[in-house]
GUKESE-655914 format. One line per field, with one value per residue (C-alpha): z, y, x; residue number from 1; residue in one letter. Coordinates in nm, 3 decimals. Example, Ala and Ser with C-alpha at 12.3 -4.5 7.8 and 13.67 -1.06 7.14 Angstrom:
2
Z: (0.780_0.714)
Y: (-0.450_-0.106)
X: (1.230_1.367)
pos: (1_2)
code: (a_s)
This chain:
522
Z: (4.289_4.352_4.196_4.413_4.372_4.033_4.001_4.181_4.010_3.638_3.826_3.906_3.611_3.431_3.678_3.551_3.225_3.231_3.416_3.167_2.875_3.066_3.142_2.804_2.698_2.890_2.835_2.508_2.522_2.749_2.440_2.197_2.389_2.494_2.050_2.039_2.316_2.566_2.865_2.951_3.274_3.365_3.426_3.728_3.932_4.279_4.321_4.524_4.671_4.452_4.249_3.913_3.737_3.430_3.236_2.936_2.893_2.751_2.733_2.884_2.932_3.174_3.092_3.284_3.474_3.325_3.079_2.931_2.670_2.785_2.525_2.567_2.434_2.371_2.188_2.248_2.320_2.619_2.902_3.219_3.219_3.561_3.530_3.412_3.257_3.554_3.791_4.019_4.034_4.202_4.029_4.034_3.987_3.720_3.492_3.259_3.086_2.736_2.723_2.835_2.743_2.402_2.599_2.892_2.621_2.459_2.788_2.938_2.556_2.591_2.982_2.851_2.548_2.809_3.038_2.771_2.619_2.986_3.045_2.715_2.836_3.234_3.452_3.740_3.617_3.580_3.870_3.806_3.787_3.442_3.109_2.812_2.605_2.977_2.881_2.489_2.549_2.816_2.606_2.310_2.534_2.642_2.298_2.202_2.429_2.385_2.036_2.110_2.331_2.107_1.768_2.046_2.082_1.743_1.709_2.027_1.949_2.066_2.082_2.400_2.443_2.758_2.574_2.213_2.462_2.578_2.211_2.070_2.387_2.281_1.935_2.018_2.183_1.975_1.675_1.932_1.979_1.575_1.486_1.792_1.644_1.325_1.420_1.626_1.299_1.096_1.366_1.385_0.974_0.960_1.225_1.029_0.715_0.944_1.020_0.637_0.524_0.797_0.687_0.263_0.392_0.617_0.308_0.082_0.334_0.380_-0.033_-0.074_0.189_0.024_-0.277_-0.143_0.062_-0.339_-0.477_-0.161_-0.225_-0.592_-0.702_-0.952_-0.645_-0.502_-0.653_-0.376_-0.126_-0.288_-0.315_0.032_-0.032_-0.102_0.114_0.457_0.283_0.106_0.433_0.587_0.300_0.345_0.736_0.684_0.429_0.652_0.944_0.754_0.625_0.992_1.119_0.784_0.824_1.224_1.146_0.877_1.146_1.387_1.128_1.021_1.407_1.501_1.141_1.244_1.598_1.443_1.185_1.490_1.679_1.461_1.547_1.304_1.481_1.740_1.453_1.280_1.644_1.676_1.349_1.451_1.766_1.562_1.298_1.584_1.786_1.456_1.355_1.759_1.735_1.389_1.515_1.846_1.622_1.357_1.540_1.374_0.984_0.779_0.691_1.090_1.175_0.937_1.003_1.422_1.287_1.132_1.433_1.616_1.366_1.345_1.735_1.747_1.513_1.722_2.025_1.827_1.710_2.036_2.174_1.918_1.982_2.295_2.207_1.997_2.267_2.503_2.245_2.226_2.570_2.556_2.306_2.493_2.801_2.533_2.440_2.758_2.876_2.573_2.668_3.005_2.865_2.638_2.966_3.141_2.852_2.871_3.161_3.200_3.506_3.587_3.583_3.850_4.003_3.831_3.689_3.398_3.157_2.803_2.755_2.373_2.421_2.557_2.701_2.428_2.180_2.021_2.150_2.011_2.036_1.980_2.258_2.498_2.741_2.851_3.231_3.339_3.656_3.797_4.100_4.042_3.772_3.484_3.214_2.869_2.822_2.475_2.460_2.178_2.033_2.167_2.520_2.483_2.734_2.976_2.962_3.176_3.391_3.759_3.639_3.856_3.707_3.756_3.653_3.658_3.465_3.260_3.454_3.738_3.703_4.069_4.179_4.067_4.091_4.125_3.967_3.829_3.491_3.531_3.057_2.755_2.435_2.284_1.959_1.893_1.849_1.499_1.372_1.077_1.000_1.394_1.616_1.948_2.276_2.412_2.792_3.116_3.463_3.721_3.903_4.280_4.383_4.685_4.648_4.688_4.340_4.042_3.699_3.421_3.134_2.903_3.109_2.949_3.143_3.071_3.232_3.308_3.313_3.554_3.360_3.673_3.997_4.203_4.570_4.798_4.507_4.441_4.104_3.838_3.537_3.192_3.091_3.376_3.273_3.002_2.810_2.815_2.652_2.601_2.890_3.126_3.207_3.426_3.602_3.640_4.025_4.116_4.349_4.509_4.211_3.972_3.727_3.884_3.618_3.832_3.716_3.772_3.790_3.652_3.702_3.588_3.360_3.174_2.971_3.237_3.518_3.592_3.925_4.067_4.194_4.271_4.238_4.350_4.693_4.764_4.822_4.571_4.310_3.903_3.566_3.314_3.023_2.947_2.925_2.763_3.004_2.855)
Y: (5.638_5.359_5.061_4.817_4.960_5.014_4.634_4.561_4.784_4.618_4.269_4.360_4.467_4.113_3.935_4.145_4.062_3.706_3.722_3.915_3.692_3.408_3.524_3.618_3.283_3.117_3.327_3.279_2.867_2.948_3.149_2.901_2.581_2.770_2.838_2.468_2.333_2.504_2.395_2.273_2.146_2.232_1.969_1.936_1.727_1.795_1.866_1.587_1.462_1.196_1.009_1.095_0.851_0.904_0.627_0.458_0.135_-0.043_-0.371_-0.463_-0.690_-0.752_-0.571_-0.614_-0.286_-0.321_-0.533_-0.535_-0.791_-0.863_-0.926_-0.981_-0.714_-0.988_-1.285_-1.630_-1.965_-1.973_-2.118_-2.110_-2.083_-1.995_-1.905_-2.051_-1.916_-1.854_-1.755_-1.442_-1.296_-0.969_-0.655_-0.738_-1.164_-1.319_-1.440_-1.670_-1.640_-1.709_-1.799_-1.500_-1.688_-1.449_-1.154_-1.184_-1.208_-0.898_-0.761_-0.834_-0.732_-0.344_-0.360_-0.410_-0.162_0.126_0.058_0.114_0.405_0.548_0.485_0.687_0.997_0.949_1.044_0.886_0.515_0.506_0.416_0.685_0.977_1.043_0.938_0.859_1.215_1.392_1.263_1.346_1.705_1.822_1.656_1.861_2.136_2.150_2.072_2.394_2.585_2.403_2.554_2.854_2.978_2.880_3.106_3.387_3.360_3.366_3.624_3.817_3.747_3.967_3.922_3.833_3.948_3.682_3.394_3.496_3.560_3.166_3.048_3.208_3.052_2.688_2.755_2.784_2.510_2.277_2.444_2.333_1.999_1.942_2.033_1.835_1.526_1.625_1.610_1.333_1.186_1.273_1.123_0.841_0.791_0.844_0.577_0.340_0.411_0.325_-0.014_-0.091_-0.012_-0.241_-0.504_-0.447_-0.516_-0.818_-0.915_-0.853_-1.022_-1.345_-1.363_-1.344_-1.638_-1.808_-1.796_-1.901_-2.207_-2.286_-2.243_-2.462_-2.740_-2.735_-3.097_-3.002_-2.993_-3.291_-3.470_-3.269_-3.463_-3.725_-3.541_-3.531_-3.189_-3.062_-3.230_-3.053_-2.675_-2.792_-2.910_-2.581_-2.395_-2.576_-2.470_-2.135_-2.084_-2.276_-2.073_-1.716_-1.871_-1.935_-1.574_-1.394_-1.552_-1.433_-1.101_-1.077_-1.229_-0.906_-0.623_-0.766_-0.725_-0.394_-0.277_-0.435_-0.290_0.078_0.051_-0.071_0.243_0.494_0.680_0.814_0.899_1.172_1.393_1.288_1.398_1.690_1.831_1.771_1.976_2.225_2.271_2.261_2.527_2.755_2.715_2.827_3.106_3.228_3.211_3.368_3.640_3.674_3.569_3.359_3.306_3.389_3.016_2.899_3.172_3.018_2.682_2.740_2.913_2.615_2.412_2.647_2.596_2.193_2.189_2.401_2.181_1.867_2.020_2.082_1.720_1.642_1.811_1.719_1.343_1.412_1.492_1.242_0.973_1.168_1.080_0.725_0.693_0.810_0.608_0.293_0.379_0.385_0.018_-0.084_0.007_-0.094_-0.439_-0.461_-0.376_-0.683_-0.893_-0.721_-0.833_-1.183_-1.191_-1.127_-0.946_-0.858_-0.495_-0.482_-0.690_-0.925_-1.238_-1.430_-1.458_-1.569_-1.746_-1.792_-1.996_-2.300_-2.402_-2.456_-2.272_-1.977_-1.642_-1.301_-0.979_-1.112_-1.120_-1.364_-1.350_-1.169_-1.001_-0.861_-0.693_-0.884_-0.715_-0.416_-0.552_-0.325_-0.308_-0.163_-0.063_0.051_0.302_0.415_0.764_0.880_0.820_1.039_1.319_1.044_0.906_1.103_1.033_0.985_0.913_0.605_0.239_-0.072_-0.334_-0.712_-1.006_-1.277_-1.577_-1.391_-1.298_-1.254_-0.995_-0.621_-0.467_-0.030_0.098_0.446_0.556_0.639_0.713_0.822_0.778_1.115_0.971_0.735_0.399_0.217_-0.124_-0.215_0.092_0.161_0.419_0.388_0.553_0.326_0.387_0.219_0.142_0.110_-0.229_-0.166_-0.581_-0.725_-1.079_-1.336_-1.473_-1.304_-1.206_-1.393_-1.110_-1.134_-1.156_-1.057_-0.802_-0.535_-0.164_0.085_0.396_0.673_1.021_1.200_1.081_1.308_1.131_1.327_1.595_1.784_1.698_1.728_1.580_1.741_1.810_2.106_2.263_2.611_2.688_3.073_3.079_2.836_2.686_2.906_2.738_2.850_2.639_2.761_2.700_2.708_2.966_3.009_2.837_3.081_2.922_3.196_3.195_3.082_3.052_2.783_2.650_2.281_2.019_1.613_1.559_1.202_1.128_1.182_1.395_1.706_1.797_2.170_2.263_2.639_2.763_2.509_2.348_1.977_1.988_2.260_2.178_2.258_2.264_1.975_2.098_2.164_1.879_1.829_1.743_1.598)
X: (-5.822_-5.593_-5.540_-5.709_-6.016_-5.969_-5.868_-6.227_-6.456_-6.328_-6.359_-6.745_-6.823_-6.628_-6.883_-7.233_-7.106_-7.096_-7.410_-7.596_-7.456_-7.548_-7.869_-7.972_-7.835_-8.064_-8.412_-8.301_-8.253_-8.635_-8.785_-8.737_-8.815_-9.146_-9.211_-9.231_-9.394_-9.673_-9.543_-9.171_-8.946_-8.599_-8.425_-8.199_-7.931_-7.826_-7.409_-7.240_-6.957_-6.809_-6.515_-6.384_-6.132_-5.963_-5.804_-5.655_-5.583_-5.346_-5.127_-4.784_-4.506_-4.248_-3.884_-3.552_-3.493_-3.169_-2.994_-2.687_-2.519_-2.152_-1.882_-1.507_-1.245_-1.030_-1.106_-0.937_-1.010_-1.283_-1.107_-1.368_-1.720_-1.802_-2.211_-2.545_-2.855_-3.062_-2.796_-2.766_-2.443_-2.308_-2.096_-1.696_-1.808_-1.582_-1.770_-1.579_-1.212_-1.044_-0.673_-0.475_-0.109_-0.055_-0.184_0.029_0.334_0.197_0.181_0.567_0.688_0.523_0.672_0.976_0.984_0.811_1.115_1.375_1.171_1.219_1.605_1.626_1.455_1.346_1.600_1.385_1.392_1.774_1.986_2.224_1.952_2.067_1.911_2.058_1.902_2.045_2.398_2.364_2.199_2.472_2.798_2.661_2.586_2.913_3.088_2.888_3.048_3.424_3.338_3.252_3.533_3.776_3.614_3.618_3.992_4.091_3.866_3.982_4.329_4.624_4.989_5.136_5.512_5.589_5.435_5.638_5.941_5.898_5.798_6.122_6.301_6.151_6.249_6.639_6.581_6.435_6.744_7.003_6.871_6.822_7.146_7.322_7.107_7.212_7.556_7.550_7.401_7.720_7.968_7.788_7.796_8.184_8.236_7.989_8.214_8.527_8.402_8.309_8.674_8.738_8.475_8.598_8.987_8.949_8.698_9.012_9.267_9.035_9.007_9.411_9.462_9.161_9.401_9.715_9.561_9.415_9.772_9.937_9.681_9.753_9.737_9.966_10.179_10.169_10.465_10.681_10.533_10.738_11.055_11.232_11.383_11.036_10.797_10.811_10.857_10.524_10.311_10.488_10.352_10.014_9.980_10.102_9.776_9.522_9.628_9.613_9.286_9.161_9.274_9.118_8.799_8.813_8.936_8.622_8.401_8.520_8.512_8.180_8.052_8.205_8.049_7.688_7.729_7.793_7.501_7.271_7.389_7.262_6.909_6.772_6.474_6.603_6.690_6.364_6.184_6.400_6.328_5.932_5.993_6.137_5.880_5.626_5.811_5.834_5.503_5.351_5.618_5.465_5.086_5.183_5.323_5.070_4.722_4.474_4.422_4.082_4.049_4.121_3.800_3.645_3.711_3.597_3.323_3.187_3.279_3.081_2.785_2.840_2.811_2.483_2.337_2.434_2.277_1.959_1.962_2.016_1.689_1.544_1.581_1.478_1.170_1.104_1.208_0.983_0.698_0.852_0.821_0.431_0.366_0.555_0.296_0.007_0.088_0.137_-0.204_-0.322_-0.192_-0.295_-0.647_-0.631_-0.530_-0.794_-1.001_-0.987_-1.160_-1.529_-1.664_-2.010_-2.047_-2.394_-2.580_-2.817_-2.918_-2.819_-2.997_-2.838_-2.544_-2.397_-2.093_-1.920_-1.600_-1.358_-1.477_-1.325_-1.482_-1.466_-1.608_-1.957_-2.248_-2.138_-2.409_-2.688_-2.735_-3.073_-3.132_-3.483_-3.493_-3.755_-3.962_-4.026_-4.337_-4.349_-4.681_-4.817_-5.146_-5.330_-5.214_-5.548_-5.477_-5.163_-5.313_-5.321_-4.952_-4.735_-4.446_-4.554_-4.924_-5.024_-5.155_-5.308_-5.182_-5.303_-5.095_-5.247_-5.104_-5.203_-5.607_-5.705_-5.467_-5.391_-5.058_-5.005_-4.705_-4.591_-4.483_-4.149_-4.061_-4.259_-4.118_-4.106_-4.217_-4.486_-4.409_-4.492_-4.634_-4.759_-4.959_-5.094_-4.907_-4.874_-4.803_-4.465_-4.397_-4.251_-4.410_-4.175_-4.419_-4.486_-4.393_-4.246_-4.283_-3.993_-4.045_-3.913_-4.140_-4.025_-3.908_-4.224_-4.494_-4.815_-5.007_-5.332_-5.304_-5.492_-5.340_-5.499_-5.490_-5.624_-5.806_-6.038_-6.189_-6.424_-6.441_-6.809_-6.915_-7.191_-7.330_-7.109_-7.452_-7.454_-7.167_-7.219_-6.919_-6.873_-6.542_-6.261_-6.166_-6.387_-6.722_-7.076_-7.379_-7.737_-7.786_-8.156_-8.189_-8.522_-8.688_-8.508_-8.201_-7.917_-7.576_-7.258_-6.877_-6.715_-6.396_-6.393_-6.115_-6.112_-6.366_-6.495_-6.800_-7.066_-6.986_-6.747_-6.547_-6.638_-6.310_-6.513_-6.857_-7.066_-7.084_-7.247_-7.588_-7.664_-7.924_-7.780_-7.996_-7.913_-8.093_-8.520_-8.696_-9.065_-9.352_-9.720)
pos: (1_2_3_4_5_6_7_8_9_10_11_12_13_14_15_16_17_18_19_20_21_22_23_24_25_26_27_28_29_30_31_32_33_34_35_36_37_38_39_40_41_42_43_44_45_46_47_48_49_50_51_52_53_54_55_56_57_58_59_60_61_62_63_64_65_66_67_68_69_70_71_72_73_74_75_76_77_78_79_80_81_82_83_84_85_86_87_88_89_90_91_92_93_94_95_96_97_98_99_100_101_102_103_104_105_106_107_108_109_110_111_112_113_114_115_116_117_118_119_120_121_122_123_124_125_126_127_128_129_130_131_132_133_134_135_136_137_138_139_140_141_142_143_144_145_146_147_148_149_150_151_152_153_154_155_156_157_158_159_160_161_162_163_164_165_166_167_168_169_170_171_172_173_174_175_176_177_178_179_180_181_182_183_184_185_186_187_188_189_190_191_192_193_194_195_196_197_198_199_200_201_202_203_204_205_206_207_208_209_210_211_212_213_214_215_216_217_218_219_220_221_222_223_224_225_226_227_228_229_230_231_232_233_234_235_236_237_238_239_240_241_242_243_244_245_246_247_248_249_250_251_252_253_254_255_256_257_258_259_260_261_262_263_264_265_266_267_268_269_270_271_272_273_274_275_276_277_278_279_280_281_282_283_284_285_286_287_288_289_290_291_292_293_294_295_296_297_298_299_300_301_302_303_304_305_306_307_308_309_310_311_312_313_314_315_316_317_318_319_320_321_322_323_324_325_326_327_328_329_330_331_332_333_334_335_336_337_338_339_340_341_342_343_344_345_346_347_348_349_350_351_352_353_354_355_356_357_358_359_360_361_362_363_364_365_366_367_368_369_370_371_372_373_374_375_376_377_378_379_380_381_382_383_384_385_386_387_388_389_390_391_392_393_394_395_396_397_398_399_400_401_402_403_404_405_406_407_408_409_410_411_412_413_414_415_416_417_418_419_420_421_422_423_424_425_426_427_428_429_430_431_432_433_434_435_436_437_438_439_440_441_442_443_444_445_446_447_448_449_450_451_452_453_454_455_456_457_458_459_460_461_462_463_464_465_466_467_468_469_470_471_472_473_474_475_476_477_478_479_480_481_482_483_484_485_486_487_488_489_490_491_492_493_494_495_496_497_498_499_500_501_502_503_504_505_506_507_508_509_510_511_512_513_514_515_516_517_518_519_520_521_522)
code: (x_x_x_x_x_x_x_x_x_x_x_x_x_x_x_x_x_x_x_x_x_x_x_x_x_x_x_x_x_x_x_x_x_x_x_x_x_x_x_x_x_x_x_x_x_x_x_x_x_x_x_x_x_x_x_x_x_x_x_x_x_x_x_x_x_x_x_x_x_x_x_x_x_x_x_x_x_x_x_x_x_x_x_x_x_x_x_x_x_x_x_x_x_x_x_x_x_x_x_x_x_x_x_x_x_x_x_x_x_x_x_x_x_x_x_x_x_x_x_x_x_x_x_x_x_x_x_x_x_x_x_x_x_x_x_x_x_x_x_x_x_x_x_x_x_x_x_x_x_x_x_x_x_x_x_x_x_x_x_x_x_x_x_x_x_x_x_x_x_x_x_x_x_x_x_x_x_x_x_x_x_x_x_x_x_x_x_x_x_x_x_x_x_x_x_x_x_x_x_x_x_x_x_x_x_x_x_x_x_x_x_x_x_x_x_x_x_x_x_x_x_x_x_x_x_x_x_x_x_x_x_x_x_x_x_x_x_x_x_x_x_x_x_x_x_x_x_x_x_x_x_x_x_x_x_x_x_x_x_x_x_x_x_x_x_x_x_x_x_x_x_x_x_x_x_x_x_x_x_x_x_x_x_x_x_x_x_x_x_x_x_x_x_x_x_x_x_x_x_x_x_x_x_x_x_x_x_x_x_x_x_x_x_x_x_x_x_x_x_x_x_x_x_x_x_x_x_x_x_x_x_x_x_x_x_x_x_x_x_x_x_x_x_x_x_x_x_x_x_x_x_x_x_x_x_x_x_x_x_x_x_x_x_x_x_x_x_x_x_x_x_x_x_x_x_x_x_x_x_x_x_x_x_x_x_x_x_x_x_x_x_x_x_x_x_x_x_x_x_x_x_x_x_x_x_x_x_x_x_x_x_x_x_x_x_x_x_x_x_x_x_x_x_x_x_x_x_x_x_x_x_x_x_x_x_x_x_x_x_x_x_x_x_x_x_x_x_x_x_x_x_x_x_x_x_x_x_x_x_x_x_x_x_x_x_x_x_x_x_x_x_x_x_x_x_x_x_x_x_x_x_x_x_x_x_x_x_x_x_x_x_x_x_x_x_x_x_x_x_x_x_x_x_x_x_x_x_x_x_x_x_x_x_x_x_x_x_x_x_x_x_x)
């Protein structure tokens, strides 16, 4: 057997079921009725086609679709004040300004330190395409390497016959030139004795006329300037010695000069030099020889090390400057934000509504003012928590305002507050209606308002009185339908329901007559 006709069989047998409980339900409800009274009615209403409305109601106000409370990021003095209470204003309209001089400064200072944090780090903002941590890494990249080479030849070292061939060459060199200064030197130092003799003799020649001009001006002598016999041998005498004085001092005058000239002469120096170039040439000869000492490997070993380390510190810094320079761009926008932040702007459309402040005065972060959008008026409604079956989003409602009396508005629920709303002791269900209203005139925020909230609306539907329906299980309910004069047990399949009457989504049709209940007749 297959299991459609399996499936039908069991779903006959679920309907003679029901039918048999109901029946026995109802001779049952007939037996007992009939123990108390000789004769009863059954009561009866006939199906029809009808309107079911379920509702809550409820009480409102008018909301701003949308408000928000503007403050500035950046307080200051308020310079401009460009908006009223009441006034309609579009997203991107400036709405007022504080003084912007300190942020501007703030501003062109973090410009300024980005664009040196970048010449240190960002080869793109220099004119030359090189930073300053380019130059610094390569010229310790390359002192590295200067380092480098040179501990690998000491360390490679071998002796080189041609160069020690030239070295030795040098070396003669620089012995024949030492000892040619050297004796230059000596020849030089006998002549420079020469002309001191020289200098000590005319010295010795100028004293001894010195003393015979003193002895020929004697004034002891001078009688024999009287004596005729004596006078002209004594003025002889006199111009001999001032003549011999004369030549002496001339002759010291010349020995002095050649003696000065020969000292002048003398260069020390070349044999100093050549003496250099020959301890220079001995010592190259002796390392071309010998190769490298433990303390020089040691030494370029540590120049190696020093130079690694620079080029570390080198990357290292730039790094850091590469974190300078992020941080530099972090102030700056940070200081364009508090420029931007002087200024006000409206970020929608809408209409103010609250302003806190006046010209001159010193704003901060505080509310300044207050912009609601008007345009699709908004109500928060509040239900009782018993009507919370009948709150949903999309459910429809009426709506009619208390300045307003003689006209109803429709809207739609668009929010329920997941959790009830509370007030001194009474819960409630808080929602918003999204208000179906086309009129030129905006609803002032706080208008007062009653609701009613449809739960469920059923036109042209076939219902019955609630008194009609038999509840078989949860959920699942029956009608007796008179049939032929004879109460016949139907399932039905109910949908919106209120106090008084049912809607038959199934079972019944309109026309059909239903039992109520047994009434009592006289």
């Amino acid at each position: 057997m297959t299991k459609r006709k399996w499936f039908w069989i069991i779903s006959i047998l679920v309907v003679l079921l029901v039918t048999a409980v109901g029946y026995a339900y109802y001779a049952n409800n007939t037996a007992v009725a009939a123990a108390d009274s000789e004769e009863t009615d059954v009561q009866t209403a006939v199906a029809r086609l009808g309107e079911i409305v379920v509702s809550a109601t409820g009480a409102g106000a008018v909301i701003p679709a949308t408000e928000v409370e503007l403050s500035f990021t950046t307080g200051g003095v308020l310079e401009e004040l460009l908006v009223t209470v009441g006034q309609k204003v579009q997203a991107g309209d400036v709405l007022a300004q504080v003084d912007d001089t300190d942020a501007q400064k703030a501003l062109a200072n973090a410009e300024l330190s980005l664009a040196q944090a970048a010449m240190q780090t960002d080869a793109s903002t220099t004119q030359t395409g090189v930073s300053y941590d380019d130059i610094s890494v390569e010229q310790a990249r390359l002192n590295l390497e200067e380092a480098q080479q040179a501990l690998a030849d000491l360390q490679n070292w071998t002796a080189d016959p041609d160069e020690i061939a030239l070295l030795q060459t040098r070396l003669e060199a620089a012995e024949a030139s030492y000892n040619g200064a050297r004796g230059q030197e000596a020849a030089t130092s006998t002549n420079i004795t020469i002309k001191n003799i020289s200098v000590e003799q005319a010295q010795r020649d100028l004293d001894a006329a010195l003393a015979a001009q003193v002895t020929a001006y004697d004034p002891g002598r001078e009688w024999e300037l009287n004596d005729p016999r004596r006078s002209d041998a004594l003025l002889n005498e006199r111009e001999r010695a001032d003549d011999a004085v004369l030549r002496a001092q001339e002759n010291l005058q010349i020995a002095q000069l050649n003696y000065n000239a020969a000292v002048n002469s003398t260069n020390s120096s070349s044999s100093v030099s050549a003496e250099s170039n020959l301890l220079s040439a001995q010592q190259e000869l002796a390392a071309a020889q010998v190769g490298a000492t433990a303390q020089e490997i040691a030494a370029a070993e540590t120049a190696v090390r020093q130079a690694e380390l620079s080029l570390q510190q080198a990357q290292l810094n730039q790094e850091a400057h590469g974190l300078s320079l992020a941080q530099a761009q972090l102030n700056l926008e940070s200081a364009q934000a508090d420029v931007d932040g002087t200024v006000l702007v409206a970020p929608m459309d809408g209409t103010v509504t609250a302003v806190n402040y006046h010209v001159g005065e010193q704003v901060g972060t505080a509310v300044f003012l207050t912009l609601a959008d008007l345009a699709q008026p908004m109500l928060e409604i509040y239900l009782d928590e018993t009507d919370l079956d009948k709150a949903g989003v999309g459910f429809a409602v009426d709506v009619v305002f208390d300045a307003l009396p003689d006209e109803t508005f429709t809207g739609e629920i668009v929010q329920v507050d997941p959790a009830l709303y509370q007030s001194n002791g009474v819960s409630a269900v808080r929602a918003v209606v999204r208000l179906n209203y086309n009129k030129p005139q905006t609803l002032p925020v706080g208008l007062n308002a009653t609701v009613e909230v449809i739960g469920g609306r059923a036109q042209n539907a076939v219902v019955v009185p609630v008194e009609a329906l038999r509840e078989i299980s949860p959920d699942q309910y029956a009608v007796f339908v008179m049939e032929n004069g004879e109460p016949t047990l139907r399932m039905v399949e109910v949908g919106l329901m209120d106090f008084s009457f049912a809607e038959i989504l199934s079972g019944v049709e309109a026309g059909e007559e239903v039992t109520t209940g047994i009434v009592e007749t006289e």
